[in-house]
C-alpha positions in Angstrom: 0.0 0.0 0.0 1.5 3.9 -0.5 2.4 5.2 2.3 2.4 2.3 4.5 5.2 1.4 6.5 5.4 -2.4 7.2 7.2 -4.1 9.6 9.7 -6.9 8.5 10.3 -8.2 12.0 6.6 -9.2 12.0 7.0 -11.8 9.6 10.2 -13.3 10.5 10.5 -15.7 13.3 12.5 -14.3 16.4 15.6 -17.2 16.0 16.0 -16.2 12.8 16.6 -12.5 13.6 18.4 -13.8 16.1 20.4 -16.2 13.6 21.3 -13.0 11.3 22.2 -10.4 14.2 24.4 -12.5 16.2 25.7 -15.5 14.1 29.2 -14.2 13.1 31.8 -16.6 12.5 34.5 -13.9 13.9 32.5 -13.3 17.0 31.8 -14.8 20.2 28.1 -16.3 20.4 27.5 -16.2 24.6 29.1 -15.4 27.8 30.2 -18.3 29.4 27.8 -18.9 32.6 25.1 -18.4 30.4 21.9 -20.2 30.7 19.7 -20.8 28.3 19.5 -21.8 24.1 23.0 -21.0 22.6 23.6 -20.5 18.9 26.1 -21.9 17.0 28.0 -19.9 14.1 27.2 -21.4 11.3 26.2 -19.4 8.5 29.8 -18.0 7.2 31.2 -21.8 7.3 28.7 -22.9 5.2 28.7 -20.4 3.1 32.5 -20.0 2.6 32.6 -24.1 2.4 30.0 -24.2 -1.0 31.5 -21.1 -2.5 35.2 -21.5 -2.0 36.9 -24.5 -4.3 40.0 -24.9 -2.4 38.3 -24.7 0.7 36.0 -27.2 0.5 38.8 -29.7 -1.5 40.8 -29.3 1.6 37.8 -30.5 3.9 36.5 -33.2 1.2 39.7 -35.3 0.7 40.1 -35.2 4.9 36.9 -36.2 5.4 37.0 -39.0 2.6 40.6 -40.0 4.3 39.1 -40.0 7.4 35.8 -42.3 6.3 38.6 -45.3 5.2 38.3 -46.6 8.3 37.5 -50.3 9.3 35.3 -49.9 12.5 35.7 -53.2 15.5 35.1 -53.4 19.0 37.7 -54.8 20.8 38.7 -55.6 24.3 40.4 -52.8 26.5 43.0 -54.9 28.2 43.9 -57.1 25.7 42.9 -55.7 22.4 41.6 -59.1 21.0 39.1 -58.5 18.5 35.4 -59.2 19.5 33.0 -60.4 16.8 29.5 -58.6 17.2 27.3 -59.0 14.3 24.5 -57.0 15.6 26.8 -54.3 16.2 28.5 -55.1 13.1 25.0 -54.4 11.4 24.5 -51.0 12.8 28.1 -49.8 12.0 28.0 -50.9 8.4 24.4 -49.0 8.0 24.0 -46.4 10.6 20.6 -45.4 9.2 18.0 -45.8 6.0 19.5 -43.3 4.0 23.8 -43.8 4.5 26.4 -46.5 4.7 29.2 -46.2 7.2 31.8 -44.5 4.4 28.5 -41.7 3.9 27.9 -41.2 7.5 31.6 -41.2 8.7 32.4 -38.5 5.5 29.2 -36.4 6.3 30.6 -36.4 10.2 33.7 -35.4 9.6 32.8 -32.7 6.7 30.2 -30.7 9.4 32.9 -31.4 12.5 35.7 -29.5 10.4 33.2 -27.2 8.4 31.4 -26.1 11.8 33.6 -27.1 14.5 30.7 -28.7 16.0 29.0 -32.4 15.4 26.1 -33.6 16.4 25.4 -37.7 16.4 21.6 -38.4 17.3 21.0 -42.1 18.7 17.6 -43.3 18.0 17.7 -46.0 20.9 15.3 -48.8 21.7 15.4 -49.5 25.9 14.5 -53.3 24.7 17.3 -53.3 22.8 20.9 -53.3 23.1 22.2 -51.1 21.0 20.8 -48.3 19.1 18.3 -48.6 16.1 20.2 -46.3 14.2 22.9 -43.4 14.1 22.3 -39.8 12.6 24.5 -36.8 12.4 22.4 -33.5 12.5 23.9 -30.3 11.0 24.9 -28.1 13.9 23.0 -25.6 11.3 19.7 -26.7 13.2 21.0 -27.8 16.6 21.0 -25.4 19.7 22.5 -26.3 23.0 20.5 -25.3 25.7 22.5 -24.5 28.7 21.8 -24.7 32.6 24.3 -21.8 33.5 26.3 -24.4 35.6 30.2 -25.4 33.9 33.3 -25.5 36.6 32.0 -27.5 40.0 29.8 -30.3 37.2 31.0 -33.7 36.7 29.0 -34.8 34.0 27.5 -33.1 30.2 24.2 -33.7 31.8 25.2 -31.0 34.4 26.2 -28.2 31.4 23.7 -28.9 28.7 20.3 -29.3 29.9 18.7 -30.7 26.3 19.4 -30.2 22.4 16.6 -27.9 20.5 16.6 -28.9 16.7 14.8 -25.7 14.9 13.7 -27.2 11.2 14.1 -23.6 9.5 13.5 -25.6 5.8 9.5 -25.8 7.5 8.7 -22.7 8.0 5.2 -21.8 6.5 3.3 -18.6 6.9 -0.3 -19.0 7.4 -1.5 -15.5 7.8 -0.3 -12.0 8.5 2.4 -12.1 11.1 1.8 -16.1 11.6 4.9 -18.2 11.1 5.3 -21.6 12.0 8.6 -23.8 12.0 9.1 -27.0 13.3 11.2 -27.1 16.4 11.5 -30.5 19.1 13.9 -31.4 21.8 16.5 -33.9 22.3 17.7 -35.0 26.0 21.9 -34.7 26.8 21.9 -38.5 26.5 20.4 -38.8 22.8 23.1 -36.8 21.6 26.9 -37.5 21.1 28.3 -33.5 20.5 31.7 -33.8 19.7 33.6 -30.1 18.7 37.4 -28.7 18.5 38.0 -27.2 21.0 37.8 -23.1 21.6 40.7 -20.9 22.8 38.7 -19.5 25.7 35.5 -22.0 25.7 35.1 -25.7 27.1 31.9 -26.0 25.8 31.1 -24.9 22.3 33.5 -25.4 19.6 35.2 -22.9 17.7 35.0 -23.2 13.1 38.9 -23.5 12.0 37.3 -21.1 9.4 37.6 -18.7 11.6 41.3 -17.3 11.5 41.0 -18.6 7.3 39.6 -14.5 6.7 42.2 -13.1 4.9 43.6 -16.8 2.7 40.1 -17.3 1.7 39.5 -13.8 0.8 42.4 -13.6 -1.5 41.9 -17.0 -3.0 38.3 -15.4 -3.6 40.1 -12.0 -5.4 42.4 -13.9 -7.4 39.0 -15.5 -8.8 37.3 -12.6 -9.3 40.4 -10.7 -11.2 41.3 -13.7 -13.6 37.6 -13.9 -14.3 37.8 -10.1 -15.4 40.7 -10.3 -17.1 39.3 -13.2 -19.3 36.4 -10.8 -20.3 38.7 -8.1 -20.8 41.2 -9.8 -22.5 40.1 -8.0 -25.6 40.8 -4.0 -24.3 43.2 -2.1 -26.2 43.3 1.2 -28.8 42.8 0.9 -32.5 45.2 4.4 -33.7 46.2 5.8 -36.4 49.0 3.6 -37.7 52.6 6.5 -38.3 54.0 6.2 -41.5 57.4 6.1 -42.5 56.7 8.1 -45.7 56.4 11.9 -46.7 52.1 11.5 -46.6 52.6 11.0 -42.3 49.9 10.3 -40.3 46.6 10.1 -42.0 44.1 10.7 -39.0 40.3 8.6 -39.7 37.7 10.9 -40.0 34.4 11.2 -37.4 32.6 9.0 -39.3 35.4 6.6 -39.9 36.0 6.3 -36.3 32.2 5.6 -35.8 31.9 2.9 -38.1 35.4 1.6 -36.7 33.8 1.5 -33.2 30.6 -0.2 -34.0 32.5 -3.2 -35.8 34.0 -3.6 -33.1 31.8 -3.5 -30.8 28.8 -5.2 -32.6 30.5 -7.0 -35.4 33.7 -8.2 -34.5 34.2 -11.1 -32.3 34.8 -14.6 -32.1 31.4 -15.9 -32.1 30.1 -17.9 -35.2 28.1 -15.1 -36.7 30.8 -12.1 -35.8 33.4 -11.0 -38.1 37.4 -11.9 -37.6 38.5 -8.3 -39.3 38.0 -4.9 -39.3 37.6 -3.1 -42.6 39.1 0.8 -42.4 39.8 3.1 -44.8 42.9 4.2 -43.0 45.8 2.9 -41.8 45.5 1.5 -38.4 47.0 -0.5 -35.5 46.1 -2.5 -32.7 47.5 -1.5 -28.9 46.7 -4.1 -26.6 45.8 -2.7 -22.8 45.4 -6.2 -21.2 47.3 -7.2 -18.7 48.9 -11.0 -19.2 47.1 -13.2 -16.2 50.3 -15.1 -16.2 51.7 -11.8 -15.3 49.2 -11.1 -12.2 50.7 -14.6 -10.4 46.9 -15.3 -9.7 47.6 -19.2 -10.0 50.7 -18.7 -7.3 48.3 -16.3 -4.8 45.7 -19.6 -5.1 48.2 -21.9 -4.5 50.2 -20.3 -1.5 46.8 -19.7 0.3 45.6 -23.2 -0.3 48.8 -24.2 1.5 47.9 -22.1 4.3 44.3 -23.5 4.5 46.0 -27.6 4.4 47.9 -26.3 7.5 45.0 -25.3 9.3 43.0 -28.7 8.4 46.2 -30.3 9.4 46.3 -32.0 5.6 49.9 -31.9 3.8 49.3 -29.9 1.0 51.1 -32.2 -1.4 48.2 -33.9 -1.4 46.7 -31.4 -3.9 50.2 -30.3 -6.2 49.4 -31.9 -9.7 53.1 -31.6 -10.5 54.3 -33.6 -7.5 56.3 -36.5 -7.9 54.7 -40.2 -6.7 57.2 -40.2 -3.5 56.0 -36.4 -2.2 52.4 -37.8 -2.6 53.0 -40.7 -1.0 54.8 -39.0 2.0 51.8 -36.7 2.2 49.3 -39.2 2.3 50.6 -41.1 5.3 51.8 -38.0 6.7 48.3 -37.1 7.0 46.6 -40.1 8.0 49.4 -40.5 10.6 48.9 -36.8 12.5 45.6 -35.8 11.3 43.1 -38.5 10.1 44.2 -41.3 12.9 44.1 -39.5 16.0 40.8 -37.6 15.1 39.5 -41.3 14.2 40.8 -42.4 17.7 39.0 -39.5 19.3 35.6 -40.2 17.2 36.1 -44.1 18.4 36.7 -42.6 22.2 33.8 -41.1 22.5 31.2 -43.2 20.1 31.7 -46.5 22.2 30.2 -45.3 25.3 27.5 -43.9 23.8 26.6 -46.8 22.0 26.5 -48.8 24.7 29.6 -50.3 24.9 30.5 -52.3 28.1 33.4 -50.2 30.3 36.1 -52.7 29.4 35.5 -52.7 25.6 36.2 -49.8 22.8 35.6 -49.3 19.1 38.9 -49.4 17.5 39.3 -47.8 13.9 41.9 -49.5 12.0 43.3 -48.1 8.5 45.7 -51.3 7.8 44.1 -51.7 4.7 44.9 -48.9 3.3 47.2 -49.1 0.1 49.5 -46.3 1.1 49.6 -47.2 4.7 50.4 -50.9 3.5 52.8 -49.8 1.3 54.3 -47.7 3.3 54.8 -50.1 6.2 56.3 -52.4 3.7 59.0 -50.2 2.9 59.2 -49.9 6.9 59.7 -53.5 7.3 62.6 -53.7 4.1 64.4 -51.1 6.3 64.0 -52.8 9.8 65.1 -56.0 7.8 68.5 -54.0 6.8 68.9 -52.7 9.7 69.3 -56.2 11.5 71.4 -57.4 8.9 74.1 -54.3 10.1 73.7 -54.9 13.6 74.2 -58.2 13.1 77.4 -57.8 11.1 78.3 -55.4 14.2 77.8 -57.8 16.7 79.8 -60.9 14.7 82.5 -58.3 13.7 83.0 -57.1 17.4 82.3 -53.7 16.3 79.2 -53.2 18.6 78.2 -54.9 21.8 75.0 -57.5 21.7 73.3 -54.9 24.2 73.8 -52.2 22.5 72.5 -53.6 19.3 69.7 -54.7 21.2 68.9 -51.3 22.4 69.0 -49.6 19.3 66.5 -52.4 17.6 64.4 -52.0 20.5 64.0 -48.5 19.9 63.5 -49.3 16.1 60.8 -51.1 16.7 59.1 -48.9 19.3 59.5 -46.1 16.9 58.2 -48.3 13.9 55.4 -49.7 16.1 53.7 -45.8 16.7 53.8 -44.8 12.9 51.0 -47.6 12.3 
């Protein structure tokens, strides 16, 4: 209506102002001691994650590594392997939509995206162990706090329940009427897993965060080859100098308007556009584009890509094209080795319990069948072979005492024992 002044806030539910005022990525969400529904920051992860190539490479091929695992429960104490089909079952299909490789990958992808996972159990009292296994996109998830932190001893304590806002059901029935789904999950139905926060034990912190400036350059360096491909065309059409006694033979007005409109209509390389310009002067071409190769837009990209592997804790060898076989290789288990193992061991640390595994038994996630890891071990084994072959030679030769030998193949195999 003219000169009605409407409202906005009216028609917009209050968490989703709430969501848009306060949900920075770069800014702290709640004071700790707070009580009450906390919101994560979520919208500039997701939104840097599906725009920015690199970034989102970075967090693929670590969540892809990190979904190789072989899952088996195991015994504490002696580490003997425990065959459990029913568990077996629900490992190898978590739920109706995903295998293990989906869910593990779709895990991993919101706990590095987000800093913050959330694994529902759907859990039958009748039986054992859970029906089924869901991860929930801390997009939707808000921890509801009871104010309490230092003097608790369990979660229970901290977190009084899990709110799940659906925001893809909103529906407005009427003039300031919105609906959107929202339900309640207890502390217990919920495994919340997060990296840890600088100056926060509870919620986690997006390693997105202190990415501002490498994936703002990565996103420049896009945006200027992208201009200079369209502009790759700009440049000056002058009078060509001669070298004779006639001199410069300036184009008249209308010459220089019919010049301009084939260019700028007719002239192209498109199908129906003409390859030449017809003048009836002497002209030349002066190019005002800048080479891209010049611009070092490809080295910007690739230095900040660096940067972003180092915060994901992925060697960025992993994505050089021009590496050679052994770099790769070293890369690869370099990764799985500091990065994709431990944070599987952590996963496996806190998943058993919750579960319903028995206090002297543990899921154990095991990568030995990994072609790189195998291969690599081989090599490890080749070089522990020739390095008993010299201490033995040492020992027969008199050149090095049995104990010492002993020692130094003891330490070998200690060392040889963690890389694995």
């Amino acid at each position: 209506m003219a000169g009605e002044t409407i409202n906005l806030q009216r028609f917009i539910p209050k968490f989703l102002l709430t969501l848009f005022s306060r949900n920075s990525l770069y800014n702290n969400t709640y004071l700790l001691g707070q009580r009450g529904p906390i919101w994560i920051p979520v919208a500039e992860p997701k939104e840097l994650y599906n725009s920015i190539p690199e970034l989102r490479a970075v967090i693929d091929r670590n969540s892809a590594m990190f979904a190789n695992m072989r899952i088996y429960k195991r015994n504490k104490a002696t580490k003997e392997i425990i065959e459990d089909p029913e568990l077996d079952t629900l490992l190898n299909n978590p739920n109706v939509t995903q295998d293990q490789n989906q869910f593990l990958k779709q895990y991993r992808s919101q706990f590095l995206c987000y800093g913050n996972a959330f694994t529902y159990k759907n859990a039958i009292k009748s039986k054992g162990y859970p029906v089924s296994l869901w991860n929930i996109s801390a997009f939707y998830m808000q921890p509801v706090l009871t104010g309490k932190l230092f003097n608790q001893v369990s979660m229970d304590d901290i977190i009084e329940k899990y709110k799940f806002i659906n925001t893809l059901a909103i529906s407005v029935k009427g003039v300031g009427d919105v609906n959107y789904n929202v339900s309640s999950f207890e502390t217990s139905e919920i495994l919340f897993t997060r990296i840890p926060d600088l100056d926060n034990p509870i919620i986690g912190k997006s390693p997105i965060s202190c990415l501002k400036y490498p994936l703002s350059n990565i996103e420049q360096a896009y945006k200027a080859q992208n201009v200079a491909m369209q502009h790759i065309g700009v440049g000056i059409i002058a009078p060509k100098v001669q070298k004779d006694a006639m001199g410069v033979v300036k184009p008249t007005p209308e010459e220089k308007e019919d010049m301009e409109r084939q260019f700028g209509d007719d002239y192209g390389i498109e199908y129906h556009q003409r390859k030449t310009i017809l003048s009836k002067t002497a002209v030349e071409w002066q190019s005002m584009a800048t080479p891209t190769i010049d611009l070092q837009l490809n080295e910007t990209t690739k230095a900040n890509l660096a940067i972003i592997c180092n915060v994901f804790n992925t060697n960025p060898q992993i994505f050089i094209t021009d590496t050679t076989y052994e770099n790769l290789r070293s890369a690869l288990v370099q990764t799985y080795q500091d990065s994709i193992i431990p944070a599987a061991d952590e996963f496996m640390f806190a998943l058993s319990p919750f579960i319903g595994l028995k206090p002297n038994e543990e899921l154990y996630a095991s990568f030995e069948h990994v072609s790189i890891l195998k291969e690599n071990k081989l090599k490890g084994l080749e070089g522990l072979n020739q390095l008993i072959v010299a201490l033995t030679q040492a020992v027969t030769g008199g050149i090095l005492a049995a104990s010492a030998a002993t020692k130094i193949l003891e330490t070998e195999l200690n060392l040889s024992s963690e890389s694995y």
